[in-house]
C-alpha positions in Angstrom: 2.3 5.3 13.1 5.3 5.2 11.0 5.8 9.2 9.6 8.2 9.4 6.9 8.7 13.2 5.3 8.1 14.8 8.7 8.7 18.8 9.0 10.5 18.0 12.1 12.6 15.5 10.6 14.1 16.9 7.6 17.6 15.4 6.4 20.2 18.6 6.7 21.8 18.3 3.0 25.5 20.3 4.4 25.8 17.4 6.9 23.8 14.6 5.6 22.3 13.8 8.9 18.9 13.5 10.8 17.5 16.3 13.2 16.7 14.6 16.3 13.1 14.4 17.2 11.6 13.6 20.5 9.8 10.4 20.3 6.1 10.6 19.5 3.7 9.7 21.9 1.2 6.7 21.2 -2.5 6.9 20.7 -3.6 4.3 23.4 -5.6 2.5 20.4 -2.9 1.9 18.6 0.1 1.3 21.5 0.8 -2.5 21.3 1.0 -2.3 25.5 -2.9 -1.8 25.2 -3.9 -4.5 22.8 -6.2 -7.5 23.7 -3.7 -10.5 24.7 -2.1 -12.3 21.8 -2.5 -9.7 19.3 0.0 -6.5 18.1 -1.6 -3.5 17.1 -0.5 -2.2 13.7 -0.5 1.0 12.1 -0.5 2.1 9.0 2.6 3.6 7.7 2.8 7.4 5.9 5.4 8.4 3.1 4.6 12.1 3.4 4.9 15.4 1.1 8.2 16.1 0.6 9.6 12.7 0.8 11.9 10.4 -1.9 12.7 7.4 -1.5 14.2 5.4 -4.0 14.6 1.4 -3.4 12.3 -1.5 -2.4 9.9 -0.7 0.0 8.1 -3.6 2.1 4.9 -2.7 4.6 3.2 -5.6 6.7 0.2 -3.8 7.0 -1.9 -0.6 5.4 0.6 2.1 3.8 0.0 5.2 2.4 2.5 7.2 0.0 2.2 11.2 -0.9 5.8 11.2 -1.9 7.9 10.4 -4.5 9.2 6.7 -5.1 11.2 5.3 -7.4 11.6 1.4 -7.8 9.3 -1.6 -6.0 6.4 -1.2 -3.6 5.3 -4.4 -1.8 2.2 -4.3 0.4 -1.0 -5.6 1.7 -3.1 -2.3 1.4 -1.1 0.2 -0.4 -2.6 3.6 -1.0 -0.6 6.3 -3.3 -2.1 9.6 -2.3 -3.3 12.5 -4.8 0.2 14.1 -4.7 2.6 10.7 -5.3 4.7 10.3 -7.6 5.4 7.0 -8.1 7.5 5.4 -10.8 7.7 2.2 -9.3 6.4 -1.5 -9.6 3.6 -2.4 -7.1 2.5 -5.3 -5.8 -0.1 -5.7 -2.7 -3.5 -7.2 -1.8 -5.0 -4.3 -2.8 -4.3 -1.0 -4.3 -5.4 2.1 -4.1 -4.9 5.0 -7.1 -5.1 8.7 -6.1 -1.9 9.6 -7.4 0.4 9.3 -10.3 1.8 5.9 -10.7 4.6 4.9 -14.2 4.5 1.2 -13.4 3.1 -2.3 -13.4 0.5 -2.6 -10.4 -0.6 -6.3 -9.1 -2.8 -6.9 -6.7 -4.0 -10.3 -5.3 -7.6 -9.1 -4.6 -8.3 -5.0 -5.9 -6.8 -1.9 -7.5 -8.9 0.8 -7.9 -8.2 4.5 -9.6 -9.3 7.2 -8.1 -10.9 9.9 -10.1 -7.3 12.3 -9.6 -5.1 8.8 -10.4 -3.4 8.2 -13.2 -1.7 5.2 -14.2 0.6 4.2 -17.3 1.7 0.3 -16.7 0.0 -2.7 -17.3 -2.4 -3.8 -13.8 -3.6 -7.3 -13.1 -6.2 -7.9 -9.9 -9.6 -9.9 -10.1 -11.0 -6.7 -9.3 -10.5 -3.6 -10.9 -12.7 -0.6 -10.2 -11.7 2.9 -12.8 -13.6 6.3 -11.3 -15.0 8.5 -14.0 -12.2 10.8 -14.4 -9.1 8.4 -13.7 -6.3 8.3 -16.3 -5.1 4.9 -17.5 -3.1 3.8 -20.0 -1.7 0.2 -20.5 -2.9 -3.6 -20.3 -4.9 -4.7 -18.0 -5.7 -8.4 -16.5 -8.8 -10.0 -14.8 -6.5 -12.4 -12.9 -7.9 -15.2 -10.7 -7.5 -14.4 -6.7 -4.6 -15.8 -5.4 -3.5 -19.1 -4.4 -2.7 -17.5 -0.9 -5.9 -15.2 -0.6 -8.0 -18.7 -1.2 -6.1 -20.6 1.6 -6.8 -18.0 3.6 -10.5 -17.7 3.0 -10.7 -21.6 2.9 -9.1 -21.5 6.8 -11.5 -18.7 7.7 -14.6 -20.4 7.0 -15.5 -18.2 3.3 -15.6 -21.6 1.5 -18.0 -24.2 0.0 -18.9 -26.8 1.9 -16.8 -30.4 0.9 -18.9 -32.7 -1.7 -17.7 -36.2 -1.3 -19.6 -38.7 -3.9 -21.1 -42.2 -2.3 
């Protein structure tokens, strides 16, 4: 598991570098030496408390943010936690809104906001899901699925059967 924002691993200001940290030992479940053959075990990755980050940030696989970012978020399942602040664009599969978010959000399947979110940007997804309680204030779009998300459910079997005509 990725950790960013760790106690133990605190940027010293006077020096502007790193505190070594002894490397972290694996959960079996998630060490890429005990998955099934052929496949890598992912992780999700952890912005934590504390952090700030300020850039473009790219995860592969499930990511959750309770820090503070400034600028692009790219994901497939990107979660900003109930103490994020994000004032950044996201895009992702899907979305998750605990947090507070200044920024568009696009998802290619879901966002959904939280009952502690709040969001001020415009969102477009095919799905959108708003707790009793979440703040939002923009435009929102009921956007088709992706061309990619249908490919992908076409190869995996999720599809209508062919019709050919006689």
């Amino acid at each position: 598991m990725a950790i960013f924002g760790n106690e133990s691993n605190k940027i010293n200001s006077s020096e502007n570098q790193v505190n070594p940290q002894p490397p972290a030992t694996l959960n079996p479940a998630h060490d890429p030496t005990h998955a099934p053959s052929g496949t890598l075990a992912s992780s999700p990755a952890y912005l934590d408390r504390g952090t700030k980050v300020t850039g473009q940030l790219c995860f592969d696989g499930p990511a959750k943010i309770d820090g503070r970012v400034e600028g692009e978020i790219k994901g497939k399942e990107v979660t900003i936690g109930e103490n994020a602040e994000v004032a950044a664009k996201i895009i992702g599969e899907s979305v998750v809104v605990c947090g507070t978010v200044e920024g568009d959000i696009t998802a290619d399947k879901r966002i959904e906001i939280r009952p502690t979110g709040r969001v001020t940007g415009n969102i477009a997804a095919p799905t959108l899901v708003i707790h009793h309680g979440a703040h939002f204030e923009g435009h929102c779009a009921m956007t088709k699925e992706s061309d990619e998300h249908k490919r992908k459910a076409h190869h995996n079997g999720a599809h209508a059967p062919d019709r050919t005509t006689a």
